[in-house]
Residue frames relative to the residue before (quaternion, step in Angstrom):
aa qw qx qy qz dx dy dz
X 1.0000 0.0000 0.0000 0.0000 0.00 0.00 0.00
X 0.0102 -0.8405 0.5109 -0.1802 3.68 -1.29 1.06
X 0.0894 -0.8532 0.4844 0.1717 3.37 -0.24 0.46
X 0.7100 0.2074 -0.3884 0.5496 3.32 1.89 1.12
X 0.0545 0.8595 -0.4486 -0.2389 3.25 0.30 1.03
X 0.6234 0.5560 -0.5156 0.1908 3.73 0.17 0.49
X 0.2804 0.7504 -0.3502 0.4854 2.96 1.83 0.62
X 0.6806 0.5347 -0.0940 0.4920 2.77 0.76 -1.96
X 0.6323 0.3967 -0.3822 0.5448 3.96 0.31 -0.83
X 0.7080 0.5088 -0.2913 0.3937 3.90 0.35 -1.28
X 0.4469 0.5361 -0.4952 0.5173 3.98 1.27 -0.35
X 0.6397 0.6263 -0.3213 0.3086 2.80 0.07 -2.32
X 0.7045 0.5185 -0.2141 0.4349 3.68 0.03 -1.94
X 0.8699 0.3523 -0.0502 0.3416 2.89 -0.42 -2.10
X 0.6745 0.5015 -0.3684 0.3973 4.38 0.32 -1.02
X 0.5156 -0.6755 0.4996 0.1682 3.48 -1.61 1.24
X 0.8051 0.2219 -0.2489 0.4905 3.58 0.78 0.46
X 0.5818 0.5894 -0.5246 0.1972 4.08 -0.91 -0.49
X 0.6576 -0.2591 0.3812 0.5959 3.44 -1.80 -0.25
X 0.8241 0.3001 -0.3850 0.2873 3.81 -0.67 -1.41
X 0.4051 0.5570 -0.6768 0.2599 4.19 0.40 0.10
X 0.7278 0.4401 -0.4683 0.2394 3.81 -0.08 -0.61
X 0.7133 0.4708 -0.2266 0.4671 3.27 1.37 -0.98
X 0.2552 0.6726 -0.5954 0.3577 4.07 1.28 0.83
X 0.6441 -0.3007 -0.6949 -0.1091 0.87 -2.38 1.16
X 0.3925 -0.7106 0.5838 -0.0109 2.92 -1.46 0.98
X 0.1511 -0.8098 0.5505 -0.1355 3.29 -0.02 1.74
X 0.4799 -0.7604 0.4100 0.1532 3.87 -0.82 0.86
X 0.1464 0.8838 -0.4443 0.0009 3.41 -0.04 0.56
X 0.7122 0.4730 0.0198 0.5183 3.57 1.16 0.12
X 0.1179 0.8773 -0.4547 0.0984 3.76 0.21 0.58
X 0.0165 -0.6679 0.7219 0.1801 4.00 -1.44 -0.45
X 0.1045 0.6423 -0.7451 -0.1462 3.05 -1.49 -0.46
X 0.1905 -0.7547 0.6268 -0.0364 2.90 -1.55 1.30
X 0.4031 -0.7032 0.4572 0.3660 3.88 -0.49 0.81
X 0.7272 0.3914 -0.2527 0.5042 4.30 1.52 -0.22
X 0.3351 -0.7492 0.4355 0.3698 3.02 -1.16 -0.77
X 0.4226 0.6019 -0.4305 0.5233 3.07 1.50 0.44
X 0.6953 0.2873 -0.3670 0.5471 3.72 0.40 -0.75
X 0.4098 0.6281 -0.4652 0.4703 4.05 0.90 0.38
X 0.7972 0.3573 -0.2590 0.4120 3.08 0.33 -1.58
X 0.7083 0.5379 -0.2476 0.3843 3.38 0.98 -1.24
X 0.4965 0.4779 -0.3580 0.6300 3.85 1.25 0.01
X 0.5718 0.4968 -0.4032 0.5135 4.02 0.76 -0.65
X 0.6244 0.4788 -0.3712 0.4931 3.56 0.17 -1.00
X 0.7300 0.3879 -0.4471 0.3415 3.23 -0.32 -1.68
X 0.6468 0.6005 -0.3776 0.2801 3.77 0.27 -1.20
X 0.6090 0.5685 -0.2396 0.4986 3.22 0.77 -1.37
X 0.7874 0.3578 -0.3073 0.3969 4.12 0.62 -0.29
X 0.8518 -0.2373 0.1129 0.4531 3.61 -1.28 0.24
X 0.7045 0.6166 -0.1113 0.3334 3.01 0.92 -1.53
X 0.6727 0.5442 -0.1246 0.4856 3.08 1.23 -1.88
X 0.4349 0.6502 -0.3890 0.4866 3.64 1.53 -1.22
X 0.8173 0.4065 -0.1709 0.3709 3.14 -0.14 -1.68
X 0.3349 0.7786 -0.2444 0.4710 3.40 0.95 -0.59
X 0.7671 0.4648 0.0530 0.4390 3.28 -0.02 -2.24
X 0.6118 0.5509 -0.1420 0.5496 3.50 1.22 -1.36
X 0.8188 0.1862 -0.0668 0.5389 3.54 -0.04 -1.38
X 0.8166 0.2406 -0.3633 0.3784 3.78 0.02 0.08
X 0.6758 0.4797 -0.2625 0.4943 3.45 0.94 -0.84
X 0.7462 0.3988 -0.1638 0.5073 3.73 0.37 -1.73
X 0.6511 0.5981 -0.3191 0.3412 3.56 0.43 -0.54
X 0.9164 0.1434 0.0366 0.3719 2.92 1.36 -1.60
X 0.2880 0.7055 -0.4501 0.4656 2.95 1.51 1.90
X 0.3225 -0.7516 0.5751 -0.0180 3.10 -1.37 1.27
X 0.6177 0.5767 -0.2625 0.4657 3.09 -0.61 0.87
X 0.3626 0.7505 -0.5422 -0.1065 4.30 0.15 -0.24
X 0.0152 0.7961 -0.5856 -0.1518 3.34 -1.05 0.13
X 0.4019 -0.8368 0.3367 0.1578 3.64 -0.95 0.33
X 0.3341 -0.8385 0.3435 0.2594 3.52 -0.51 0.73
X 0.8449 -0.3529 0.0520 0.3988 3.31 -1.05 0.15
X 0.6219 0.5188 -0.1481 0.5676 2.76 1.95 -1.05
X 0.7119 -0.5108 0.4154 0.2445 3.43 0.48 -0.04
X 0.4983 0.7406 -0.2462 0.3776 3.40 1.27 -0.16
X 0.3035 -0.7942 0.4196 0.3180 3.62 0.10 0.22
X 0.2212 0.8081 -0.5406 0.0763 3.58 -0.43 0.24
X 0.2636 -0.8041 0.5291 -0.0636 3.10 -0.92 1.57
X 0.3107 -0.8329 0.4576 -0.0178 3.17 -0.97 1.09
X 0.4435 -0.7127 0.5098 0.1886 3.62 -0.65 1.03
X 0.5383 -0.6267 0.5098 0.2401 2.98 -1.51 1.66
X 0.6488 -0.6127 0.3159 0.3223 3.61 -1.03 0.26
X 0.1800 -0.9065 0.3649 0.1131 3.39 0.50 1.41
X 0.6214 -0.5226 0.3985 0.4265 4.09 1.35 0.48
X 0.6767 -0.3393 0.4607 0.4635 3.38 -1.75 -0.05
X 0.5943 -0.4868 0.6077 0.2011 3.04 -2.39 0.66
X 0.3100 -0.6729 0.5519 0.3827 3.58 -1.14 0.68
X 0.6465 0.5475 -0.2948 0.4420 3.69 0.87 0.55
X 0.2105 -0.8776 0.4077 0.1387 3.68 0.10 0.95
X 0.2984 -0.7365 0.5830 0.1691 3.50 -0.25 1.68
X 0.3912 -0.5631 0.7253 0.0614 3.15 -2.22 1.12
X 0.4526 -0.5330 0.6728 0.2418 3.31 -1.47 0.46
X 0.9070 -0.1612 -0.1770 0.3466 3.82 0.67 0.31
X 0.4052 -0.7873 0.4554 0.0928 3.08 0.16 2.02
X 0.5491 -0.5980 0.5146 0.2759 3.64 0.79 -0.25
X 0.7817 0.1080 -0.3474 0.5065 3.22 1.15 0.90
């Protein structure tokens, strides 16, 4: 969760240590916006569980077009351009 995520991708990418450096470059495919951060957090959670997994799998991973590979060899596939949010992100959500 972020209330900048191109920040967030550029950490991910760009910082000399954490868990996600091995698994770079890290390419966006997927997004939300929420107008709180409770219904943020609580949509974070859900993902993170069996369900949400599965979720992730069948609606998101399933239905991307496009693959390209990373440095490492890894396949990662990238979502067609899915338009504006029906939810208008703020530069500060208050968190």
């Amino acid at each position: 969760m972020t209330s900048d995520l191109e920040k967030r991708v550029f950490a991910h990418n760009n910082l000399p240590k954490g868990w996600t450096k091995q698994f770079r470059p890290w390419i966006l495919v997927y997004s939300e916006v929420f107008t709180n951060k409770a219904d943020a957090l609580k949509r974070e959670k859900a993902l993170k569980s069996h369900q949400g997994r599965e979720f992730i799998r069948k609606e998101i991973i399933s239905k991307q077009q496009g693959i390209l590979k990373n440095a490492r060899g890894a396949i990662i596939r990238q979502m067609p351009d899915i338009g504006s949010s029906p939810v208008p992100a703020t530069k500060n959500a208050g968190f």
